[in-house]
Biopython code that builds the backbone (N, CA, C, O; Angstrom):
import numpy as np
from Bio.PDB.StructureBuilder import StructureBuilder

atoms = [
    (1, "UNK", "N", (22.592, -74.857, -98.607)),
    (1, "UNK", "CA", (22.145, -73.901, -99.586)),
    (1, "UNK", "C", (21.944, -74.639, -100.909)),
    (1, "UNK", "O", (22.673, -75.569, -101.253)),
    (2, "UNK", "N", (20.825, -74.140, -101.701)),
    (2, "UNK", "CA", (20.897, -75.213, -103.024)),
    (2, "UNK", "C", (21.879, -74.466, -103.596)),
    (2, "UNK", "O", (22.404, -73.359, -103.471)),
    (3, "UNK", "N", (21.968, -75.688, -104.430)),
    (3, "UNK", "CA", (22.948, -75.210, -105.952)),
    (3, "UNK", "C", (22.331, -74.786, -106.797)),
    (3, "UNK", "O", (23.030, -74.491, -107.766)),
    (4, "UNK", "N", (21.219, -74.584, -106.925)),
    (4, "UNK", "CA", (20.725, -73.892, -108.655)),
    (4, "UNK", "C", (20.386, -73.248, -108.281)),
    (4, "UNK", "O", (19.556, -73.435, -107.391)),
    (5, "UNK", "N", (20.863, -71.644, -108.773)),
    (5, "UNK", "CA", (20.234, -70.437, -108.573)),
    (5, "UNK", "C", (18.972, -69.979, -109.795)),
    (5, "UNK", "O", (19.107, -70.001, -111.019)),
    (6, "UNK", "N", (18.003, -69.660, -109.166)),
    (6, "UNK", "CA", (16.788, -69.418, -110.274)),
    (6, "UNK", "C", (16.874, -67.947, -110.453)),
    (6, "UNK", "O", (16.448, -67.162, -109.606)),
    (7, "UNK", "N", (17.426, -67.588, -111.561)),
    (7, "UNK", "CA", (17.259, -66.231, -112.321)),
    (7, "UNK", "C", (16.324, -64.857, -111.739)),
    (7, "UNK", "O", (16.513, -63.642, -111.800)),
    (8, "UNK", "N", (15.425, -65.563, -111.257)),
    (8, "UNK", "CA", (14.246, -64.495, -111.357)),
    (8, "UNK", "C", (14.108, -64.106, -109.575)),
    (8, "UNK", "O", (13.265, -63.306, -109.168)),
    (9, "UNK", "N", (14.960, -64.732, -108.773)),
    (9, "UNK", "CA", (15.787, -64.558, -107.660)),
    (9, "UNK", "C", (16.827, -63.913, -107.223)),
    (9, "UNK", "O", (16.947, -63.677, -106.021)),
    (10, "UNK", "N", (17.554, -63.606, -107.944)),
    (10, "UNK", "CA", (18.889, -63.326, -107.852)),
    (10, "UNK", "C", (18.687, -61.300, -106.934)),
    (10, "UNK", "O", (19.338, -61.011, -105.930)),
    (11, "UNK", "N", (17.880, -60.474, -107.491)),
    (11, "UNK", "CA", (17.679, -59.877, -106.979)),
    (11, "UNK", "C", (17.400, -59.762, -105.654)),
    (11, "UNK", "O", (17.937, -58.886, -104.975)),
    (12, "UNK", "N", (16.777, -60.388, -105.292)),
    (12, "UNK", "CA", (16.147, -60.673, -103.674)),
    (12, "UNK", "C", (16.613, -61.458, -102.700)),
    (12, "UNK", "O", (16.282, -61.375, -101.517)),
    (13, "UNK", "N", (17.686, -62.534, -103.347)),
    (13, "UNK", "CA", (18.110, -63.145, -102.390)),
    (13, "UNK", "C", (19.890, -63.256, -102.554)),
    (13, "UNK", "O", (20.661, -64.076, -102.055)),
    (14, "UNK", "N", (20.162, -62.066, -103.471)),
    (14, "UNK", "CA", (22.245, -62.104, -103.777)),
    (14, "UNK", "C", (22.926, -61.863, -102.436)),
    (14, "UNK", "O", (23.945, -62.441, -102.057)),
    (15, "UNK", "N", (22.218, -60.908, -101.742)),
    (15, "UNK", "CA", (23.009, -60.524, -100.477)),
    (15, "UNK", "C", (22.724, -61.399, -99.749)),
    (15, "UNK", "O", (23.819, -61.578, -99.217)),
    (16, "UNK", "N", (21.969, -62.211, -99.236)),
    (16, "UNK", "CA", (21.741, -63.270, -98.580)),
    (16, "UNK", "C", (22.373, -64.461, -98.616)),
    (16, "UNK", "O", (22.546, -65.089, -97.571)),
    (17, "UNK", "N", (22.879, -65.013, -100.030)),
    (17, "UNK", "CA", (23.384, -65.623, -100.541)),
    (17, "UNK", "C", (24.686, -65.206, -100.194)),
    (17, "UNK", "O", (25.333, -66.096, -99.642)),
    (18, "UNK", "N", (25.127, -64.400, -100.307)),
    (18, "UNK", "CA", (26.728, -64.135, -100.510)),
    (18, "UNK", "C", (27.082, -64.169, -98.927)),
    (18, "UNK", "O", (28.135, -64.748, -98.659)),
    (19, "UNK", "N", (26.500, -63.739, -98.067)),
    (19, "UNK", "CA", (26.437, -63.446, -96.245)),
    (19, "UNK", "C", (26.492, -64.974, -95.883)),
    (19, "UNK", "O", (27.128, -65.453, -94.944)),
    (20, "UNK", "N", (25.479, -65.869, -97.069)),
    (20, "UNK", "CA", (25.182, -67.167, -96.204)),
    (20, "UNK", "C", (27.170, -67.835, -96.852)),
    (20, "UNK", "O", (27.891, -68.072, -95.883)),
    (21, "UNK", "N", (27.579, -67.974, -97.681)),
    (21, "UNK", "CA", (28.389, -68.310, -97.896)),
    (21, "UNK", "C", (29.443, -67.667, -97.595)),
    (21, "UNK", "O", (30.343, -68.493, -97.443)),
    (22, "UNK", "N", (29.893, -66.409, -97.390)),
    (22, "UNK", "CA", (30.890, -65.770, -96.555)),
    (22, "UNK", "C", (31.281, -65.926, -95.235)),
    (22, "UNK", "O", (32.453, -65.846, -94.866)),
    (23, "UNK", "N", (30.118, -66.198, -94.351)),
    (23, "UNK", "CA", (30.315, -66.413, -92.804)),
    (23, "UNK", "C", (29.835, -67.846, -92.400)),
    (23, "UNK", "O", (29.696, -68.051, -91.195)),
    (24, "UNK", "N", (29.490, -69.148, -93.531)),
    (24, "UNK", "CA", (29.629, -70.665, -93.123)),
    (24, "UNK", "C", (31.030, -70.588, -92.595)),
    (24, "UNK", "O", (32.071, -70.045, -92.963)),
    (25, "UNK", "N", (30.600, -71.452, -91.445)),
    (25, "UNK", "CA", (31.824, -71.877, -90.303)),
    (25, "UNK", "C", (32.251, -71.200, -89.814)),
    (25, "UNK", "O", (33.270, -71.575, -89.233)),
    (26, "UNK", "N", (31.909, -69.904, -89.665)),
    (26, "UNK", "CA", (32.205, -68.918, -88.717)),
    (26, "UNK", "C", (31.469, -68.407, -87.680)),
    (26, "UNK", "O", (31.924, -67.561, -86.911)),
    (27, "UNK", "N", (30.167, -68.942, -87.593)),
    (27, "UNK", "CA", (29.014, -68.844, -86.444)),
    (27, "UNK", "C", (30.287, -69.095, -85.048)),
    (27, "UNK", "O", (31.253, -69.852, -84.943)),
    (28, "UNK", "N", (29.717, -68.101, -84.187)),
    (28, "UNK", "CA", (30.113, -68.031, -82.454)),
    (28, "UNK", "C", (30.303, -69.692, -82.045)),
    (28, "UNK", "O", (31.358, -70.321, -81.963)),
    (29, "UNK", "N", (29.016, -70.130, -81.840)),
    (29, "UNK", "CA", (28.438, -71.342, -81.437)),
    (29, "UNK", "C", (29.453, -72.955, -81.569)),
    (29, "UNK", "O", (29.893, -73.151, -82.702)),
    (30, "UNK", "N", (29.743, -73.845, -80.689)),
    (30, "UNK", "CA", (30.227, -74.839, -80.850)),
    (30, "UNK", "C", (29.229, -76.065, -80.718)),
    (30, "UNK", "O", (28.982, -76.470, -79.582)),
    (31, "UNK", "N", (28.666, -76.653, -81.767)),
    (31, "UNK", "CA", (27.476, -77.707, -81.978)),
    (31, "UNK", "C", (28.084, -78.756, -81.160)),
    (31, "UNK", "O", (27.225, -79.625, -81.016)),
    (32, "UNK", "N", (28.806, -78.974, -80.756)),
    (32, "UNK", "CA", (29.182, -80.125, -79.803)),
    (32, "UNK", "C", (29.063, -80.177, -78.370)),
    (32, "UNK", "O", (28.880, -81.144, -77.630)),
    (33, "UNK", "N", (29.265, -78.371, -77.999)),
    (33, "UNK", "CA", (29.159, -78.485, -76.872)),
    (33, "UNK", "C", (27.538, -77.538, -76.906)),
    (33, "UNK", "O", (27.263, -76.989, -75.839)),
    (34, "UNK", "N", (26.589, -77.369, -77.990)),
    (34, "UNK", "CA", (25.014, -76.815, -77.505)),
    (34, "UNK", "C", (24.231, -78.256, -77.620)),
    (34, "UNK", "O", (23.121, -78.373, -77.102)),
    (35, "UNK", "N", (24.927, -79.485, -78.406)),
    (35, "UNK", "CA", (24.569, -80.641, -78.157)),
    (35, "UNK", "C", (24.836, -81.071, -76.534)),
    (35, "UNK", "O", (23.916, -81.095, -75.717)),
    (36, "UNK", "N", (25.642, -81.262, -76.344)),
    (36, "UNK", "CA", (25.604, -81.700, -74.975)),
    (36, "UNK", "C", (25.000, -80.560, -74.008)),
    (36, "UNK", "O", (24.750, -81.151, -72.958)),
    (37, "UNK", "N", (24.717, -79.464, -73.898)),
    (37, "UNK", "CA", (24.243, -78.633, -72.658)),
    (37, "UNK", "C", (22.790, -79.110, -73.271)),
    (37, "UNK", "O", (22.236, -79.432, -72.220)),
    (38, "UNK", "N", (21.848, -79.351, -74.283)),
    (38, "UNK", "CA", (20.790, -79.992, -74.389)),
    (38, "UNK", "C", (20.564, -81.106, -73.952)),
    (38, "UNK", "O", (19.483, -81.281, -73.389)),
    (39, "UNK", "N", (21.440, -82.131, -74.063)),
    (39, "UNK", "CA", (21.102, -83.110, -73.506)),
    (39, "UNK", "C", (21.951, -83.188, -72.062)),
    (39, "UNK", "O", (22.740, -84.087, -71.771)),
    (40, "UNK", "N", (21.727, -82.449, -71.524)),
    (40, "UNK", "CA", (21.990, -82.038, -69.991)),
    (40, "UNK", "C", (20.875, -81.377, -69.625)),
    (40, "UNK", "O", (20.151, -81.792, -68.720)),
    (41, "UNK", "N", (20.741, -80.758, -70.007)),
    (41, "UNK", "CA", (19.034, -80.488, -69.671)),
    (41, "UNK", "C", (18.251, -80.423, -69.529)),
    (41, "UNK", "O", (17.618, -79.771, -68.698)),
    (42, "UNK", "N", (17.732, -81.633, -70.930)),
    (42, "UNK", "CA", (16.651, -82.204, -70.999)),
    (42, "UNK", "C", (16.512, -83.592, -69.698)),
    (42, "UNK", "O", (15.456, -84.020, -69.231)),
    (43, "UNK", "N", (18.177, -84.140, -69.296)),
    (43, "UNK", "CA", (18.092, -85.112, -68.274)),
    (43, "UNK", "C", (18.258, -84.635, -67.466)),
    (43, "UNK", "O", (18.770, -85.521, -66.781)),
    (44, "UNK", "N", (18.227, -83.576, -66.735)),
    (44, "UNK", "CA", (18.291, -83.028, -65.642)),
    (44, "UNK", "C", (17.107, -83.414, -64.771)),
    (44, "UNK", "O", (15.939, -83.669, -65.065)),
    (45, "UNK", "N", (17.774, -83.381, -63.574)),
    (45, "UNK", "CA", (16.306, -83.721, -62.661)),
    (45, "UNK", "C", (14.961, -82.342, -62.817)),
    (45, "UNK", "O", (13.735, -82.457, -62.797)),
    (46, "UNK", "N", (15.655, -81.358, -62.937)),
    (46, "UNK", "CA", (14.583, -80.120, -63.209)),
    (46, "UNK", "C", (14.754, -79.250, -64.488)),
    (46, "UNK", "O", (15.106, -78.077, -64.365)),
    (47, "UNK", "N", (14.408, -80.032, -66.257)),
    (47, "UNK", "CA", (14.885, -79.521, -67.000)),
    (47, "UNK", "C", (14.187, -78.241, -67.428)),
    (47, "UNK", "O", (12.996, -78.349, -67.723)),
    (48, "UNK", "N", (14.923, -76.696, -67.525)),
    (48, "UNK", "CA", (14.626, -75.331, -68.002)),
    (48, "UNK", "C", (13.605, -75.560, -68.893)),
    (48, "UNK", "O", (13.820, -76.349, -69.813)),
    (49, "UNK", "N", (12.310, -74.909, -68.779)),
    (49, "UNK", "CA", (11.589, -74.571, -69.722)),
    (49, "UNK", "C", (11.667, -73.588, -71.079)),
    (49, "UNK", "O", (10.892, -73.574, -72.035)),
    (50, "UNK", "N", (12.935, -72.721, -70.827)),
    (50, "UNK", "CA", (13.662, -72.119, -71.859)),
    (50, "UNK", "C", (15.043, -72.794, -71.303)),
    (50, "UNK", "O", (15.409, -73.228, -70.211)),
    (51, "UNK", "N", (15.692, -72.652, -72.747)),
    (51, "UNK", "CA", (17.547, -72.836, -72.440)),
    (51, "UNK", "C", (17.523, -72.076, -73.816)),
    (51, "UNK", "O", (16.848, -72.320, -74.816)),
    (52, "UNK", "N", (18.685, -70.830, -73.528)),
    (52, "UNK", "CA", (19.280, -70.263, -74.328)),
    (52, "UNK", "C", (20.865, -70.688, -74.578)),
    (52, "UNK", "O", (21.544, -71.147, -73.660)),
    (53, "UNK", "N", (21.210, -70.553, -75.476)),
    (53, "UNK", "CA", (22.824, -71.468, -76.205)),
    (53, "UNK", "C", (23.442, -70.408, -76.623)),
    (53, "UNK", "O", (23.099, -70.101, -77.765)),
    (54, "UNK", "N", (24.198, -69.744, -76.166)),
    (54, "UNK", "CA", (25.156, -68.751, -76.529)),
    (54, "UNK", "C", (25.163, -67.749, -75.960)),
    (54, "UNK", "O", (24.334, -67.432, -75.108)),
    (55, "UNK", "N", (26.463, -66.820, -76.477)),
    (55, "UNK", "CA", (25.621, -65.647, -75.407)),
    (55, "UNK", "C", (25.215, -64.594, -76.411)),
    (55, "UNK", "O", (24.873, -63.538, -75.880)),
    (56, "UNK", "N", (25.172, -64.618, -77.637)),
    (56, "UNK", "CA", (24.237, -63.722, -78.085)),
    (56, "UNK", "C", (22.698, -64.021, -77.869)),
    (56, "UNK", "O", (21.841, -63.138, -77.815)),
    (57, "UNK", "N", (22.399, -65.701, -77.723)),
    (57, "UNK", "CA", (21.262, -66.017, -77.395)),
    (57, "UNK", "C", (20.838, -65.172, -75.907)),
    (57, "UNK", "O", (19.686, -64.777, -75.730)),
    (58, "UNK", "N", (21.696, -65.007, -75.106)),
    (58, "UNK", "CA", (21.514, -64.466, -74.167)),
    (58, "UNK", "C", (21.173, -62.962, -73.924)),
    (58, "UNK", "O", (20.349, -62.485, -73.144)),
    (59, "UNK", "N", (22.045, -62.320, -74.821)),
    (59, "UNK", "CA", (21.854, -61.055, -74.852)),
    (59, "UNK", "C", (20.629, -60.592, -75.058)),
    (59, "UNK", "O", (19.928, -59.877, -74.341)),
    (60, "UNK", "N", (20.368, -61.216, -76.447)),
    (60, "UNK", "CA", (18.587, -61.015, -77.001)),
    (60, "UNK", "C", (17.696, -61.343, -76.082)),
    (60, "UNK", "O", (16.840, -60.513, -75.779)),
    (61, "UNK", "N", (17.721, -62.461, -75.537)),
    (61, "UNK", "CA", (16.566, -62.460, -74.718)),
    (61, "UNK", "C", (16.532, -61.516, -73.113)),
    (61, "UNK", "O", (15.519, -61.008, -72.631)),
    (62, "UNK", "N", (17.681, -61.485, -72.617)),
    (62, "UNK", "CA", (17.921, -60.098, -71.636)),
    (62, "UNK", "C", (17.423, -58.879, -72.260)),
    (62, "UNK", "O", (16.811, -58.158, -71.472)),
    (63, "UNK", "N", (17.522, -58.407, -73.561)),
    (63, "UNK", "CA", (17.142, -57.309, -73.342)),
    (63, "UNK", "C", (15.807, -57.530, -73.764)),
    (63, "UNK", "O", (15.008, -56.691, -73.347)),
    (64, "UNK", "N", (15.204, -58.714, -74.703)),
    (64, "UNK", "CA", (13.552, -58.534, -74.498)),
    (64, "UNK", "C", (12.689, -58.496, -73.359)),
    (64, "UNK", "O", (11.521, -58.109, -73.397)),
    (65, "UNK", "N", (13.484, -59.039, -72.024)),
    (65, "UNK", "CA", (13.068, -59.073, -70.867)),
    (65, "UNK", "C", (13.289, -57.455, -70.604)),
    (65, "UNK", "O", (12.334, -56.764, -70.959)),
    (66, "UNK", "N", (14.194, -56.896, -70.144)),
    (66, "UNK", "CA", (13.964, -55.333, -70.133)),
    (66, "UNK", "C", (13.319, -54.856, -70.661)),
    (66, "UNK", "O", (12.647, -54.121, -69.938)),
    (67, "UNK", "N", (12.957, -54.789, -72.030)),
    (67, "UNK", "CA", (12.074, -54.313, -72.514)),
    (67, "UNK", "C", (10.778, -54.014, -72.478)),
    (67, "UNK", "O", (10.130, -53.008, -72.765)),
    (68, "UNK", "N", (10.384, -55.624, -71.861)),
    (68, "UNK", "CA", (9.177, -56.236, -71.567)),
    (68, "UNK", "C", (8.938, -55.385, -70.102)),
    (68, "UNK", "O", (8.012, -54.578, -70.015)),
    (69, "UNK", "N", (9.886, -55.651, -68.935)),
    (69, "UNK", "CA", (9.784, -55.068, -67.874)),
    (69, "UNK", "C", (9.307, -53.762, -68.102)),
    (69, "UNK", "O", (8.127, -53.497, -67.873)),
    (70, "UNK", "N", (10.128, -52.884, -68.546)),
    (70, "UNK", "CA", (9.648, -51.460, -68.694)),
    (70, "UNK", "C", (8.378, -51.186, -69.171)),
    (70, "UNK", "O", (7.787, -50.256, -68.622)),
    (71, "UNK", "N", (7.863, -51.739, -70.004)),
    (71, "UNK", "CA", (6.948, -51.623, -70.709)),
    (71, "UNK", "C", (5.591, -51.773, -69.246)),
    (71, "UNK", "O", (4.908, -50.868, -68.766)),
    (72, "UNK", "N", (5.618, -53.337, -68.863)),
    (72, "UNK", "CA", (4.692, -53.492, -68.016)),
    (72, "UNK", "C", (4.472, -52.879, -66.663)),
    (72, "UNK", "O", (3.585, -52.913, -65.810)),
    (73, "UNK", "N", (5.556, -52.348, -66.804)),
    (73, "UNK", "CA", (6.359, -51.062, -65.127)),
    (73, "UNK", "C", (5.537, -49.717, -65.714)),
    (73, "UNK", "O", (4.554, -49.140, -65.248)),
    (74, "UNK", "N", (6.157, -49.507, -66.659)),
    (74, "UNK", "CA", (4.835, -47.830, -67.766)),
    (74, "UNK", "C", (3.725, -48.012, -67.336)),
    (74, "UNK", "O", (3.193, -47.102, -66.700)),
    (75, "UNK", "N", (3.047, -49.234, -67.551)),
    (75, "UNK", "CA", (1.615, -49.796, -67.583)),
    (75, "UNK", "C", (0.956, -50.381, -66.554)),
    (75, "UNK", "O", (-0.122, -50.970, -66.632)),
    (76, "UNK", "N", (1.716, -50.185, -65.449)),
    (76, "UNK", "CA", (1.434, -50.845, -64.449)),
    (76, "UNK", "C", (0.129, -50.225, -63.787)),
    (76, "UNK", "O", (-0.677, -51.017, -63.298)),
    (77, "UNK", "N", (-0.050, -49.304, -63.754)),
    (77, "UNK", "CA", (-1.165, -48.955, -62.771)),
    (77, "UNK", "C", (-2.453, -49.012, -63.775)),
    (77, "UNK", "O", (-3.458, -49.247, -63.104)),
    (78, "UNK", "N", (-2.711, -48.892, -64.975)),
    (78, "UNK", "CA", (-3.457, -48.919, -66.010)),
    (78, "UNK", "C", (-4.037, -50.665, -66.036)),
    (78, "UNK", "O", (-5.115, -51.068, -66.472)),
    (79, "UNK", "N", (-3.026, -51.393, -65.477)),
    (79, "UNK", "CA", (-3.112, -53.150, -65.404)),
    (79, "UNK", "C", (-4.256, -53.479, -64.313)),
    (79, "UNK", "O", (-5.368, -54.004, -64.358)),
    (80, "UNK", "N", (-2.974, -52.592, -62.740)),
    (80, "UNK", "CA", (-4.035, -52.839, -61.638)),
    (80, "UNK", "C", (-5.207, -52.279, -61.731)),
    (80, "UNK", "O", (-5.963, -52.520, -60.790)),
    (81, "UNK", "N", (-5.707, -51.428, -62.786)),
    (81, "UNK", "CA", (-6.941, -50.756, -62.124)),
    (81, "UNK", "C", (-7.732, -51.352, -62.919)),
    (81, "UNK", "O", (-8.856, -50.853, -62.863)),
    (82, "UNK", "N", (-7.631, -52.380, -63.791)),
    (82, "UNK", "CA", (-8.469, -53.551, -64.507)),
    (82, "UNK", "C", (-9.514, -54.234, -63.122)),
    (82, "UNK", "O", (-10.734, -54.386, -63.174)),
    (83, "UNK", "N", (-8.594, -54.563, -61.930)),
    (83, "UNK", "CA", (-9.175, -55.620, -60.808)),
    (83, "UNK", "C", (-10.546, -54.958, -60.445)),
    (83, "UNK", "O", (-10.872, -53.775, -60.536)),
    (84, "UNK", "N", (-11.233, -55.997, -60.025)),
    (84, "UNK", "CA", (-12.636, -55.121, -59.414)),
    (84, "UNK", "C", (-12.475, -54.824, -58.210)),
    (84, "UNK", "O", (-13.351, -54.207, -57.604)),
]
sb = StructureBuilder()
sb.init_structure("model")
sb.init_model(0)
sb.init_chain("A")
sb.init_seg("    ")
for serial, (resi, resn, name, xyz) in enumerate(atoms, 1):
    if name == "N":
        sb.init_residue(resn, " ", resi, " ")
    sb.init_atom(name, np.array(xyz, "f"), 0.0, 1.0, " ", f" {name:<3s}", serial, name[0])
structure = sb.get_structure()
């Protein structure tokens, strides 16, 4: 985070500021071990074209996948009847 706060900021970015400095070092995540599951991955004989690191990373993208599903499941027959 910088150190000089510019005046004409302070409005727009105080709560941000105060969140970013209240919860440093308190993130879920252990950088030692999303370092190493990356570089396990990337040397893997078949490395993931996505890798998610955590499990909130996980959560989010599970439910954009549901989301996504439903959506294209709604739309499904509107899709197939595109084909000639």
């Amino acid at each position: 985070m910088a150190s000089q706060v510019i005046e004409d900021y302070t409005g727009t970015d105080a709560d941000k500021r105060s969140w970013s400095t209240n919860n440093n070092g308190k993130q879920q995540g252990n950088p030692a071990r999303g370092a190493e599951a990356i570089i396990n991955a990337v040397t893997s004989e078949k490395p993931p074209l996505h890798l998610l690191l955590g499990g909130d990373a996980y959560e989010e993208a599970t439910k954009k996948l549901d989301s996504l599903h439903h959506e294209f499941e709604t739309w499904r027959d509107v899709t197939l009847s595109t084909n000639f």
